[in-house]
The first five atom37 places (N, CA, C, CB, O) and aatype in JSON, in Angstrom:
{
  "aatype": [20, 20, 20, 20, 20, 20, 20, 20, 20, 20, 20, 20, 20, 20, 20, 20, 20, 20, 20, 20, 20, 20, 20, 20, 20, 20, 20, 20, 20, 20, 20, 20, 20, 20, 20, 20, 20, 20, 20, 20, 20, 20, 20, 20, 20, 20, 20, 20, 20, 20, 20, 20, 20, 20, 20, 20, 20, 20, 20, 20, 20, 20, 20, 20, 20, 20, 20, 20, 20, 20, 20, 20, 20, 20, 20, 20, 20, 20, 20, 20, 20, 20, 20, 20, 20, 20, 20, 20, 20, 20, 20, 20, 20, 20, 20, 20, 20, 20, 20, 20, 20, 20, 20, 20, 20, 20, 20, 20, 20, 20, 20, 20, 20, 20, 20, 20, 20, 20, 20, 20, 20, 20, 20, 20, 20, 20, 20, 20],
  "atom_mask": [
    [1, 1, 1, 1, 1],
    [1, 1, 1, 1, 1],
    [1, 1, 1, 1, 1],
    [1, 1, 1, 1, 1],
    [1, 1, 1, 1, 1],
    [1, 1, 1, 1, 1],
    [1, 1, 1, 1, 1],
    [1, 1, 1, 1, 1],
    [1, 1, 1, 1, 1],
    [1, 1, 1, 1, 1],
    [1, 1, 1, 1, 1],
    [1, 1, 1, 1, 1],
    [1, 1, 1, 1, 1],
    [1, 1, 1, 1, 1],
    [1, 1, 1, 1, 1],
    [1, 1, 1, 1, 1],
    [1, 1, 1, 1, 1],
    [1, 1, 1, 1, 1],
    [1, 1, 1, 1, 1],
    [1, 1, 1, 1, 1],
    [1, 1, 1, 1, 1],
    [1, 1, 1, 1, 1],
    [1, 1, 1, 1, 1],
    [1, 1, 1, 1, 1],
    [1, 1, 1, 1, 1],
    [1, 1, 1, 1, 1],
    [1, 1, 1, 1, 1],
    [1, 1, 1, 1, 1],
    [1, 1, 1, 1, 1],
    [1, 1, 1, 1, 1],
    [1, 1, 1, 1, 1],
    [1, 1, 1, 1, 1],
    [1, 1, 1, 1, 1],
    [1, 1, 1, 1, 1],
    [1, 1, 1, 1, 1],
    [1, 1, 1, 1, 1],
    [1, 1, 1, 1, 1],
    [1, 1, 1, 1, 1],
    [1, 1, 1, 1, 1],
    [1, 1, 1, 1, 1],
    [1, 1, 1, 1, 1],
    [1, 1, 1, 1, 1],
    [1, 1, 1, 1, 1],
    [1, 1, 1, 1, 1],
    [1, 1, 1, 1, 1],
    [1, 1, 1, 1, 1],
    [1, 1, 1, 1, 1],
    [1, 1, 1, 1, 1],
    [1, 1, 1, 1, 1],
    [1, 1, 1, 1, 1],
    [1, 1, 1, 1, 1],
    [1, 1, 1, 1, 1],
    [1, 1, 1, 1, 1],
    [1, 1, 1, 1, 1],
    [1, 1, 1, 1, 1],
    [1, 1, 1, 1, 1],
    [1, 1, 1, 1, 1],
    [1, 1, 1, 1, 1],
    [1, 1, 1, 1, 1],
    [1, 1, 1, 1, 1],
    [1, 1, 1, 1, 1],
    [1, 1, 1, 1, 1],
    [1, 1, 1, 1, 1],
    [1, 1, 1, 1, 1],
    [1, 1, 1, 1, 1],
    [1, 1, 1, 1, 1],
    [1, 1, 1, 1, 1],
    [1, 1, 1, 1, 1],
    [1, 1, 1, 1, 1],
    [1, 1, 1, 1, 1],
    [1, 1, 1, 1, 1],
    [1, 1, 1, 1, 1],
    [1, 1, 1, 1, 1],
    [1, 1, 1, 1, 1],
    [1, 1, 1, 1, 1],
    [1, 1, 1, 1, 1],
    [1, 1, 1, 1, 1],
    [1, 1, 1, 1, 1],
    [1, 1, 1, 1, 1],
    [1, 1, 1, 1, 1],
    [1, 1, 1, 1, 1],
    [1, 1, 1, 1, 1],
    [1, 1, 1, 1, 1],
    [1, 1, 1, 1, 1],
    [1, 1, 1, 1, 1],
    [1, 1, 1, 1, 1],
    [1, 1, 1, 1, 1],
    [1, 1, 1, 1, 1],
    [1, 1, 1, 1, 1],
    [1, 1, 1, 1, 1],
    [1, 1, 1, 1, 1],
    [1, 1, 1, 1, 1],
    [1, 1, 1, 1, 1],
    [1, 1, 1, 1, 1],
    [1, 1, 1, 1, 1],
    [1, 1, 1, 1, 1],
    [1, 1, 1, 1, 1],
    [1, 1, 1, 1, 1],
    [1, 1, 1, 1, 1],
    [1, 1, 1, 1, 1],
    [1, 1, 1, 1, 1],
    [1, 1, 1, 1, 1],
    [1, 1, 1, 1, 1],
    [1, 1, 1, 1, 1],
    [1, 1, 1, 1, 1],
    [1, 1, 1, 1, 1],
    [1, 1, 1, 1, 1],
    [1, 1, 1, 1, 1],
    [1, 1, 1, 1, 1],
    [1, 1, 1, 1, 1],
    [1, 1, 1, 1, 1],
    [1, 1, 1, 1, 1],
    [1, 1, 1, 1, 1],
    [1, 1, 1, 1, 1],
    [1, 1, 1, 1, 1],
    [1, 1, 1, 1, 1],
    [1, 1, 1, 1, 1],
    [1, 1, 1, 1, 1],
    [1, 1, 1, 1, 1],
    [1, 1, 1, 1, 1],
    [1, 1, 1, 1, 1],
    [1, 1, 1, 1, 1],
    [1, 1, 1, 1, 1],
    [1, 1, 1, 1, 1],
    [1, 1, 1, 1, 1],
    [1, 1, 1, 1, 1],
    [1, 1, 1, 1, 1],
    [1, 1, 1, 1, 1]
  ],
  "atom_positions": [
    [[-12.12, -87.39, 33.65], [-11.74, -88.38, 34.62], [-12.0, -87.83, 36.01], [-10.26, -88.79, 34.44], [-11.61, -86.74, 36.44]],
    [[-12.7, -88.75, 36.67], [-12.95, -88.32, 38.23], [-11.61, -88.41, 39.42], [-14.18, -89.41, 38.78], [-11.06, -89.5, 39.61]],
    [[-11.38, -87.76, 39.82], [-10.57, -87.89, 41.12], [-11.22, -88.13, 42.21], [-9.84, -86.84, 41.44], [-11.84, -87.33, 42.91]],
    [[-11.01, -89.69, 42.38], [-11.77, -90.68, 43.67], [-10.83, -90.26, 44.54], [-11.89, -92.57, 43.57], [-11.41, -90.45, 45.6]],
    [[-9.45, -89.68, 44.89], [-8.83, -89.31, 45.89], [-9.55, -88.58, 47.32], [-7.97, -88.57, 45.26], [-10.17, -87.51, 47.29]],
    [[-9.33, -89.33, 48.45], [-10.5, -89.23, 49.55], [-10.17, -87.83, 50.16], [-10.48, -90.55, 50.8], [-9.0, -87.61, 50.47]],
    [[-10.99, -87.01, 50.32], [-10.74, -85.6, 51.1], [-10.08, -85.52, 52.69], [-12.24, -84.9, 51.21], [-10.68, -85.8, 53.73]],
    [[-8.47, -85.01, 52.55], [-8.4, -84.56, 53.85], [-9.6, -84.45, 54.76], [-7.85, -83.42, 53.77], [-10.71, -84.04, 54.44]],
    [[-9.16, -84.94, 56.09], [-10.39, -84.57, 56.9], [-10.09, -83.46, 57.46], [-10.85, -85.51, 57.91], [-11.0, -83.08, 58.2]],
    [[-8.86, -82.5, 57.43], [-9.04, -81.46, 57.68], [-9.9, -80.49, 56.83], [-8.01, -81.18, 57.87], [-10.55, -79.54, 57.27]],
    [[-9.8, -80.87, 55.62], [-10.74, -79.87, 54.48], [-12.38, -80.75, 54.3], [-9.7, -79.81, 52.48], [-12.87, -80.83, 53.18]],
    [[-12.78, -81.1, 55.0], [-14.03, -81.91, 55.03], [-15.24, -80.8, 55.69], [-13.76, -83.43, 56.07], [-16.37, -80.48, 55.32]],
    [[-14.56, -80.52, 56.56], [-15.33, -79.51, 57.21], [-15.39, -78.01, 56.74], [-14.89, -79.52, 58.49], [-16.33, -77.24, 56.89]],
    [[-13.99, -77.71, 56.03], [-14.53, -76.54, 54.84], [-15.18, -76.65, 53.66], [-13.61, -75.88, 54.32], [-15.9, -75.74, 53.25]],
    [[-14.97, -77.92, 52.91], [-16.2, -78.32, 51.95], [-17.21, -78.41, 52.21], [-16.25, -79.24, 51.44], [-18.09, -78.09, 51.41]],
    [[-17.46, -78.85, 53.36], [-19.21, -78.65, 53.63], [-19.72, -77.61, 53.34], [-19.72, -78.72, 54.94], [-20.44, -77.4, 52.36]],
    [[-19.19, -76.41, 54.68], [-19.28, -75.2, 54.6], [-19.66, -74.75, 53.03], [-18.05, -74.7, 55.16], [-20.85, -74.47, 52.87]],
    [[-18.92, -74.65, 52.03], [-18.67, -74.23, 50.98], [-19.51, -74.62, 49.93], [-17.58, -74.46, 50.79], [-19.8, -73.92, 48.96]],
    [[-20.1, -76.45, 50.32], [-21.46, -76.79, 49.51], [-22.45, -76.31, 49.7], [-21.88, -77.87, 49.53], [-23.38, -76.41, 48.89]],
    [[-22.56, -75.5, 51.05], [-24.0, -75.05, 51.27], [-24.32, -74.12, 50.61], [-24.35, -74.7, 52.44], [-25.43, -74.11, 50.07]],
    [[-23.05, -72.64, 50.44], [-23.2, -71.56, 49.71], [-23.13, -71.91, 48.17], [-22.2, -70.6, 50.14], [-23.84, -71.17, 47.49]],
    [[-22.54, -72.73, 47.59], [-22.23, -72.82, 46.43], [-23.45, -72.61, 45.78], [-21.57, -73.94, 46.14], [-23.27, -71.8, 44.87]],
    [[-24.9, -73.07, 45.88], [-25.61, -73.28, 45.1], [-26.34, -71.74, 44.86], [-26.35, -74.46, 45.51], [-27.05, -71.52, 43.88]],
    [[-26.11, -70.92, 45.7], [-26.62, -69.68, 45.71], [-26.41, -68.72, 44.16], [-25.91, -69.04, 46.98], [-27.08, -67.82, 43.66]],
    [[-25.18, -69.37, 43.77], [-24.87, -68.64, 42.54], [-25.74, -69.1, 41.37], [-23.39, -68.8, 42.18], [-26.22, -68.29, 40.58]],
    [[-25.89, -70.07, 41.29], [-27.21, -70.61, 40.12], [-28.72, -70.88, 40.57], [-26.82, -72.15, 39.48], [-29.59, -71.27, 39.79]],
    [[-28.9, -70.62, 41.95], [-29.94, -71.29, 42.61], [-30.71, -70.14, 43.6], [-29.3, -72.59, 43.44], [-30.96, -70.61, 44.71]],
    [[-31.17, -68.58, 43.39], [-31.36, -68.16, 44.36], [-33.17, -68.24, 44.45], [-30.56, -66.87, 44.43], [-33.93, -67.29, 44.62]],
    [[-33.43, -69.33, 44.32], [-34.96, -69.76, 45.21], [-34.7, -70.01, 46.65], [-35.73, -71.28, 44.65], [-35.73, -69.9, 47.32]],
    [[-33.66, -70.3, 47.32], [-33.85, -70.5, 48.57], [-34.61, -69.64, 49.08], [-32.86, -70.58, 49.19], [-35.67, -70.22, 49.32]],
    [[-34.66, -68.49, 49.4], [-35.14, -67.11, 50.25], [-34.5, -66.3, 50.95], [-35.9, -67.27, 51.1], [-35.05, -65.57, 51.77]],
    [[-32.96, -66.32, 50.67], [-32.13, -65.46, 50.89], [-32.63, -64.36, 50.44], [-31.02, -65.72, 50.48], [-33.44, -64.14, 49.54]],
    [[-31.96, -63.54, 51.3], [-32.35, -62.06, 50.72], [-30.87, -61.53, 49.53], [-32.52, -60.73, 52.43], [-29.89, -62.09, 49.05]],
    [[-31.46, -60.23, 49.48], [-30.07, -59.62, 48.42], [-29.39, -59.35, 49.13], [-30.08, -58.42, 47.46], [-28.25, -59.31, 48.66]],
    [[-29.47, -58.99, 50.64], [-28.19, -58.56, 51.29], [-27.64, -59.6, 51.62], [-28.23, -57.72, 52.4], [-26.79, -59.33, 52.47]],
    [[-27.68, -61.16, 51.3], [-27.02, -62.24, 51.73], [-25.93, -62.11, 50.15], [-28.18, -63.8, 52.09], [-24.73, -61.96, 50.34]],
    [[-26.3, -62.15, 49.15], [-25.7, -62.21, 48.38], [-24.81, -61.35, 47.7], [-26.24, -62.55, 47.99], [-23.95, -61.71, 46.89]],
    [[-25.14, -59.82, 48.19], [-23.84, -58.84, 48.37], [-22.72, -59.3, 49.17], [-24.21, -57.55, 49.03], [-21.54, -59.49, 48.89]],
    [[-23.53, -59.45, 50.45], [-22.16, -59.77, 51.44], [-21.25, -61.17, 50.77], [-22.8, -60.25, 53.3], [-20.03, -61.14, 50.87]],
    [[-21.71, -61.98, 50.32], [-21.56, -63.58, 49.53], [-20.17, -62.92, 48.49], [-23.52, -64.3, 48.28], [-18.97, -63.08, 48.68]],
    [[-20.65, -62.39, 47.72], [-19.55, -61.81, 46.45], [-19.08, -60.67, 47.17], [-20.28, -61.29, 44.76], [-19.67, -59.97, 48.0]],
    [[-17.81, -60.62, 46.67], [-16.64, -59.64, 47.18], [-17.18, -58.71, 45.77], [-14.6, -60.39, 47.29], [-17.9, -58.87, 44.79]],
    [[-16.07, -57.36, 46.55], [-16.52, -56.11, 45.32], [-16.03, -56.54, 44.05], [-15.81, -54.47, 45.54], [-16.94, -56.98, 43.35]],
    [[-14.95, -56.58, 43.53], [-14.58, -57.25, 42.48], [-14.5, -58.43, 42.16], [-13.83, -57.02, 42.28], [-13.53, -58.92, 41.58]],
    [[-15.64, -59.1, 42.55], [-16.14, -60.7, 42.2], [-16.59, -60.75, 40.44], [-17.81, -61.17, 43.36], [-17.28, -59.87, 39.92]],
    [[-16.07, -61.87, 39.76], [-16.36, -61.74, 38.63], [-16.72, -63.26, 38.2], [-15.3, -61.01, 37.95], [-16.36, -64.12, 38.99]],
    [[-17.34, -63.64, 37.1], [-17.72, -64.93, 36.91], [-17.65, -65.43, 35.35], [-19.08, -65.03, 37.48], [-18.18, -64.68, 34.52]],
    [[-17.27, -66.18, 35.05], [-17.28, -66.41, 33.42], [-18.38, -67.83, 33.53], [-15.33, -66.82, 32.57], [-18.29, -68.94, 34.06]],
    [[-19.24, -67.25, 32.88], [-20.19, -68.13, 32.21], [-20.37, -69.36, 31.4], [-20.56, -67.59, 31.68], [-19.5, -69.61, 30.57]],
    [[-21.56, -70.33, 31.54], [-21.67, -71.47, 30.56], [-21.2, -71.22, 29.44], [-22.88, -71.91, 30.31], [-20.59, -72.11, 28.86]],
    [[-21.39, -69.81, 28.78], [-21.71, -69.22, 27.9], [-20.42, -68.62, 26.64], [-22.47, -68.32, 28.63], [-20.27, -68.36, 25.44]],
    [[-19.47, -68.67, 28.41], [-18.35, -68.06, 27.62], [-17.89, -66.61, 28.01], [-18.76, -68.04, 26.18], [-16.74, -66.17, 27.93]],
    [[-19.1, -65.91, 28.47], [-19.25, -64.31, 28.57], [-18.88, -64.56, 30.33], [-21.19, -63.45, 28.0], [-19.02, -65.42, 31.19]],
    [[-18.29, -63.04, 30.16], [-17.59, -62.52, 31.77], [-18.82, -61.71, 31.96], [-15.81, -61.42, 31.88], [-19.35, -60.96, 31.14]],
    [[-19.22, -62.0, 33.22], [-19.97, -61.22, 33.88], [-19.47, -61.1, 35.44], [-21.32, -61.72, 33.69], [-18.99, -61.97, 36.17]],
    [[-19.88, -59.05, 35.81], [-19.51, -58.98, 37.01], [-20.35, -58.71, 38.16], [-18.71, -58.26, 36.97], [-21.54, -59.02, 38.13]],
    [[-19.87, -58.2, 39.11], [-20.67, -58.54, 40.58], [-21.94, -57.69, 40.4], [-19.73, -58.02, 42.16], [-22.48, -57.8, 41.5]],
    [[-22.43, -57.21, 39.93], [-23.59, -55.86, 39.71], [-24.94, -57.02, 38.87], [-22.71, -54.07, 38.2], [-26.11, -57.23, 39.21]],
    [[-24.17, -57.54, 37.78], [-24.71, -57.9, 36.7], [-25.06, -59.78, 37.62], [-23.46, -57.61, 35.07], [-26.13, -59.84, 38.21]],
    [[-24.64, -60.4, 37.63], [-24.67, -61.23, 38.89], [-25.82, -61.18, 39.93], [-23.52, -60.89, 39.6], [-26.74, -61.95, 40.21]],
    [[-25.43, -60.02, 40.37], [-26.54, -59.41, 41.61], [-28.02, -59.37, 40.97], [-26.1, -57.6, 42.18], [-29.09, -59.77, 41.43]],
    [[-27.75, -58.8, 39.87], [-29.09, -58.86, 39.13], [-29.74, -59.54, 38.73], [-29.22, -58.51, 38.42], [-30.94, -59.25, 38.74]],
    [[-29.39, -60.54, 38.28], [-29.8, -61.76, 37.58], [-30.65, -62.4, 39.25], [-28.13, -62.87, 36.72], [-31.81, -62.69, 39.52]],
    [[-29.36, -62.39, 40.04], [-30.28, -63.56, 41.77], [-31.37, -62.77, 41.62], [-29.53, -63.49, 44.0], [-32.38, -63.41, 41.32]],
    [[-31.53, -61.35, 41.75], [-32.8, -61.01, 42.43], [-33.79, -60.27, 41.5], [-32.52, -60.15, 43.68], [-34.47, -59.3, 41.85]],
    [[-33.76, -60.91, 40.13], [-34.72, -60.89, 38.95], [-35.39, -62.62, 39.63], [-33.72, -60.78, 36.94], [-36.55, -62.96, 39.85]],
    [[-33.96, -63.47, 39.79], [-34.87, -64.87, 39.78], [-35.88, -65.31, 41.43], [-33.5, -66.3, 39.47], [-36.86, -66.03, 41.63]],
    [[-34.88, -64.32, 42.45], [-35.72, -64.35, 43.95], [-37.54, -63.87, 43.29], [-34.8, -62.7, 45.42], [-38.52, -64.19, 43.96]],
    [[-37.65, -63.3, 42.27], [-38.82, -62.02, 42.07], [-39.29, -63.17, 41.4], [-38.59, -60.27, 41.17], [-39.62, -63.84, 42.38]],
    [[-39.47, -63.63, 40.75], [-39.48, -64.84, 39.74], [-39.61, -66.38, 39.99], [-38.33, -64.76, 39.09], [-39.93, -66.99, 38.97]],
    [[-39.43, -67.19, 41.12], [-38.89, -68.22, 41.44], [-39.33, -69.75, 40.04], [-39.49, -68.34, 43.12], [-40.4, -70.2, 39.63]],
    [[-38.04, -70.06, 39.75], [-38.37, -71.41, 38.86], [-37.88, -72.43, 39.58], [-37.72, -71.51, 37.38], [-36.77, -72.57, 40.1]],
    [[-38.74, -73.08, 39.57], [-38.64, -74.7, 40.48], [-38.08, -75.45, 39.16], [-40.53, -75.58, 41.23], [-38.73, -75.8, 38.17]],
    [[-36.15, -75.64, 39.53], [-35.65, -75.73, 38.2], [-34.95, -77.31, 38.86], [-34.49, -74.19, 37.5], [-34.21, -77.0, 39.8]],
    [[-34.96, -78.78, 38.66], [-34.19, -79.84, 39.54], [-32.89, -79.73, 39.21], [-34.59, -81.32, 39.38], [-32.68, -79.04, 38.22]],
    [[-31.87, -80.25, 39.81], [-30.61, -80.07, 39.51], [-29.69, -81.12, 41.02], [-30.37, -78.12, 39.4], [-30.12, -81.82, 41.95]],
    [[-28.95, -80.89, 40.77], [-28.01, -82.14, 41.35], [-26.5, -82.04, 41.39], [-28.24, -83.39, 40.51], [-25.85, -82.28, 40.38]],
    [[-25.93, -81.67, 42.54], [-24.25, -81.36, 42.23], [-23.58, -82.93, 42.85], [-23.49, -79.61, 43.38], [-24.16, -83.73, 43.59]],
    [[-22.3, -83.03, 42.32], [-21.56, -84.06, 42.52], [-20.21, -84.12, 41.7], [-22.36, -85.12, 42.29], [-19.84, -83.54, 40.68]],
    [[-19.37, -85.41, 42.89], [-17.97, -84.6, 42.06], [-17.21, -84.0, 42.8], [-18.21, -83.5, 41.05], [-16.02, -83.96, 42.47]],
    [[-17.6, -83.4, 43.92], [-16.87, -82.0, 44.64], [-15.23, -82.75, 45.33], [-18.21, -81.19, 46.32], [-14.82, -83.76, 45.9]],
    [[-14.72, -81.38, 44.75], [-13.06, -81.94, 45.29], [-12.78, -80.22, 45.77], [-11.56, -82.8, 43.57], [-13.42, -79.23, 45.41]],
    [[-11.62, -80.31, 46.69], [-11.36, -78.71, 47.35], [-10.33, -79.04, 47.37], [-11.93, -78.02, 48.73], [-9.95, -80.18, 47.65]],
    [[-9.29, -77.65, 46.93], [-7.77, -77.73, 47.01], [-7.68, -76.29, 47.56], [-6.86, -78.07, 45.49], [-8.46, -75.36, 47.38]],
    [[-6.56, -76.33, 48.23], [-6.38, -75.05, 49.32], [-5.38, -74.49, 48.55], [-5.89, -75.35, 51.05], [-4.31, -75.03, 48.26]],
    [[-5.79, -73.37, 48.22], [-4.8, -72.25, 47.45], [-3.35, -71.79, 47.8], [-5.46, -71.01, 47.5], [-2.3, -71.95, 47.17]],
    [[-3.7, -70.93, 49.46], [-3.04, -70.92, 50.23], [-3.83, -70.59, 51.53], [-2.1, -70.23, 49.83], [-5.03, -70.63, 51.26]],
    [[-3.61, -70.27, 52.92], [-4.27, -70.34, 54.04], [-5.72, -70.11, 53.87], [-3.73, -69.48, 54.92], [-6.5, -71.04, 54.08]],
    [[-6.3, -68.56, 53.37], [-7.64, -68.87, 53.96], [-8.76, -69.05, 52.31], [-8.15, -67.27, 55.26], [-9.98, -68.92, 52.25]],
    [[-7.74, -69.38, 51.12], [-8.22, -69.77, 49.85], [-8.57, -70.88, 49.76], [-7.5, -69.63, 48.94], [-8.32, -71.65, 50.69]],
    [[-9.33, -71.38, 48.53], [-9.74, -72.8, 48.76], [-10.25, -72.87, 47.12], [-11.06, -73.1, 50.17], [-10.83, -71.86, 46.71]],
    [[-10.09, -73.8, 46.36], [-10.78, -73.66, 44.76], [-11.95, -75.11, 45.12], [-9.21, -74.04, 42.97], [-11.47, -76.17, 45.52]],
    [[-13.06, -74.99, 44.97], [-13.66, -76.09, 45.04], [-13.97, -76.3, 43.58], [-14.76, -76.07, 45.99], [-14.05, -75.32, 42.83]],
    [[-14.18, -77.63, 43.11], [-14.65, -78.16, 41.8], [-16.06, -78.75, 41.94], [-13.67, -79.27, 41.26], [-16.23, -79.22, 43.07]],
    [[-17.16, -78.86, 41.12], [-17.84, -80.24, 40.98], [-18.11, -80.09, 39.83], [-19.01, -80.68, 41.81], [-17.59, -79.42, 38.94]],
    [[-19.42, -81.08, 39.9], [-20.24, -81.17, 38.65], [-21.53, -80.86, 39.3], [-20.21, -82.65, 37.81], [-21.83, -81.18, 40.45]],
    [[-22.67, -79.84, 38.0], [-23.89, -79.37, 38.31], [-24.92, -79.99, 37.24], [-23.84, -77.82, 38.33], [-24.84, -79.47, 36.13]],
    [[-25.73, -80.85, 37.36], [-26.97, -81.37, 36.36], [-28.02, -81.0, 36.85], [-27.18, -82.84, 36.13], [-28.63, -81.18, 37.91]],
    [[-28.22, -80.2, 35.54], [-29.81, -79.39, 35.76], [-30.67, -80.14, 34.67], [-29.84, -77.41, 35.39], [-30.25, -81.14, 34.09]],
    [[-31.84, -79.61, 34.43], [-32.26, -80.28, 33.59], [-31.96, -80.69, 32.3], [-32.97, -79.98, 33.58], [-31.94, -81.87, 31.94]],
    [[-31.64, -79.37, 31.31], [-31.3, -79.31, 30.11], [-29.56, -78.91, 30.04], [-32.33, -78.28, 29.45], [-29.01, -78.44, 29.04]],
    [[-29.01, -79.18, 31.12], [-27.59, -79.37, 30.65], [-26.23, -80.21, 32.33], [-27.1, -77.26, 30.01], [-26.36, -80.47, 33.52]],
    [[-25.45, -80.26, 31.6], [-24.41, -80.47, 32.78], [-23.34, -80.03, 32.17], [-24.17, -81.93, 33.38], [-22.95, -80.12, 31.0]],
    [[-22.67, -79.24, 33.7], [-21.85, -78.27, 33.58], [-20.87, -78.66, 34.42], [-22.36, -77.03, 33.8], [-21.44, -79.22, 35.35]],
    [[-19.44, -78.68, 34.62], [-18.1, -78.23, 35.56], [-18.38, -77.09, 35.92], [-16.68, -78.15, 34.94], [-18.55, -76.16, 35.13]],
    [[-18.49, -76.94, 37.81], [-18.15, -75.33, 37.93], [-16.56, -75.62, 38.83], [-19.68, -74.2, 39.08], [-16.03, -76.68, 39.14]],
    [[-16.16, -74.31, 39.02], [-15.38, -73.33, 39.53], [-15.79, -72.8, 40.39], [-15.04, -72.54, 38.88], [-16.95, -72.46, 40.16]],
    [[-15.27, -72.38, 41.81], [-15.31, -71.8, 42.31], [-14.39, -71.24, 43.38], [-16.03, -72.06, 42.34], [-14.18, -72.07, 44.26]],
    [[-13.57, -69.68, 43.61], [-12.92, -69.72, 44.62], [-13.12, -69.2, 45.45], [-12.13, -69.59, 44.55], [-13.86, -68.23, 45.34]],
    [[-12.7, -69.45, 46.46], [-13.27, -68.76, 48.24], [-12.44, -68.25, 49.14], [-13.88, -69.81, 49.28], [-11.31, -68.73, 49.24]],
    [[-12.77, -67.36, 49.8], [-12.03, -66.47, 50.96], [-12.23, -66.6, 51.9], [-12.07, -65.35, 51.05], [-13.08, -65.71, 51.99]],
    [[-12.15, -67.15, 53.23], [-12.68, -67.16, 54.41], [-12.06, -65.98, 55.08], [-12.51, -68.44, 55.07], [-10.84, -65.85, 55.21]],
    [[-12.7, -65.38, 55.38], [-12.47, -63.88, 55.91], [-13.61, -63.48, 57.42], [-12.91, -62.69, 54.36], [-14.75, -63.88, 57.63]],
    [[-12.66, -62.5, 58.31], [-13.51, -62.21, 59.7], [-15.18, -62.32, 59.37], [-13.11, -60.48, 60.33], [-15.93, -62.95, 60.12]],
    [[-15.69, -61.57, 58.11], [-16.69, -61.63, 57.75], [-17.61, -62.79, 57.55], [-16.52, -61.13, 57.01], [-18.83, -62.76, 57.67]],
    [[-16.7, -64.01, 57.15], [-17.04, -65.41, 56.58], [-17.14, -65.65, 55.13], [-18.28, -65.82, 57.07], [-17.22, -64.66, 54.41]],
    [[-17.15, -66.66, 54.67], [-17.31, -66.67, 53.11], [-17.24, -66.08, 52.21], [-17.99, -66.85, 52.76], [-18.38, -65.66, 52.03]],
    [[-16.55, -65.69, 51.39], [-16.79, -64.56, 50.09], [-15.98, -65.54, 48.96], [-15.87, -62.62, 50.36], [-14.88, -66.1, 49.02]],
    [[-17.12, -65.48, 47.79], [-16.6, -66.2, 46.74], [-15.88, -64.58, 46.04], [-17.98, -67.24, 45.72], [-15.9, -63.38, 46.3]],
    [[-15.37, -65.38, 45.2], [-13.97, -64.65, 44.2], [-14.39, -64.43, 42.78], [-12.46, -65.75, 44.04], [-14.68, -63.49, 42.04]],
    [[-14.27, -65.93, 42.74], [-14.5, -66.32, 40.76], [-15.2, -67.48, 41.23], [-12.81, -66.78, 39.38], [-15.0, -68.19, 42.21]],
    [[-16.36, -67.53, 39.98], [-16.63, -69.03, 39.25], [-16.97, -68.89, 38.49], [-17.33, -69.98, 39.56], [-17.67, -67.96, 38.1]],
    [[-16.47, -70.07, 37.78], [-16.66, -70.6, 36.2], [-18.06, -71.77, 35.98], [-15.01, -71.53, 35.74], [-18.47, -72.6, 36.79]],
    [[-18.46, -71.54, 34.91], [-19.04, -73.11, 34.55], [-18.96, -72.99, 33.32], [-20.56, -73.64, 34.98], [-18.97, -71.91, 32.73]],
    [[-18.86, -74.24, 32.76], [-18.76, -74.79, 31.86], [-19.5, -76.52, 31.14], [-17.61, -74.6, 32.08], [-19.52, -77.7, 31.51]],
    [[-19.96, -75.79, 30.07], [-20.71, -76.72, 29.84], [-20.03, -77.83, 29.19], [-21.7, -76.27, 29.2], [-19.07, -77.59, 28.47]],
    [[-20.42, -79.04, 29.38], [-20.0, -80.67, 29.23], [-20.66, -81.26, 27.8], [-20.71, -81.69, 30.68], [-21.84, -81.55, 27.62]],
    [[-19.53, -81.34, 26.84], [-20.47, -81.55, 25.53], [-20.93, -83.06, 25.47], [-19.61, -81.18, 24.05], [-21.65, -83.45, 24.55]]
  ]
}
């Protein structure tokens, strides 16, 4: 079930923010470099997979910049997005991700820190 509930407009302007980075975790064709995506994940950033399997910030790291080396022009489409504020500078955003051969719920949580942005955890999960 979707939650049509309309976004604070105070959190409108941190969801944005937060859609732009989001896609970096499944999506690193943009042309970011690897030092965008160190700084992006905190040291003990961890992620549980479509899959089921925990993977952490090293293993993560590896995968973006096997696919930066690699680039697949893969279509995909997020929607859905809802943000709930943890506490001050936390935030859990939700959506939905359709790629070609699947659609998934992700997870994701965020830190806004002097630094800016640092994700935490995300999940996805696949939609049977």
């Amino acid at each position: 079930m979707v939650n049509n509930t309309p976004i604070p407009t105070d959190l409108t302007q941190i969801l944005e923010q937060l859609k732009a980075l989001e896609p970096l975790i499944y999506c690193a064709n943009s042309g970011a470099c690897s030092e965008h995506f160190e700084r992006l994940l905190v040291q003990d950033f961890w992620e549980v997979g479509a899959s089921g399997k925990i993977y952490d910030r090293a293993f993560v790291l590896s995968v973006l910049k096997a696919r930066q080396q690699n680039p697949i022009q893969e279509p995909w489409h997020t929607f859905d997005y809802q943000i709930r504020p943890i506490e001050t500078q936390h935030f859990l955003i939700t959506y939905s991700l359709q790629q070609a051969t699947r659609l998934s719920r992700r997870a994701t949580l965020w830190q806004n820190t002097e630094q800016g942005w640092k994700m935490l955890y995300h999940q996805g999960t696949v939609v049977v």
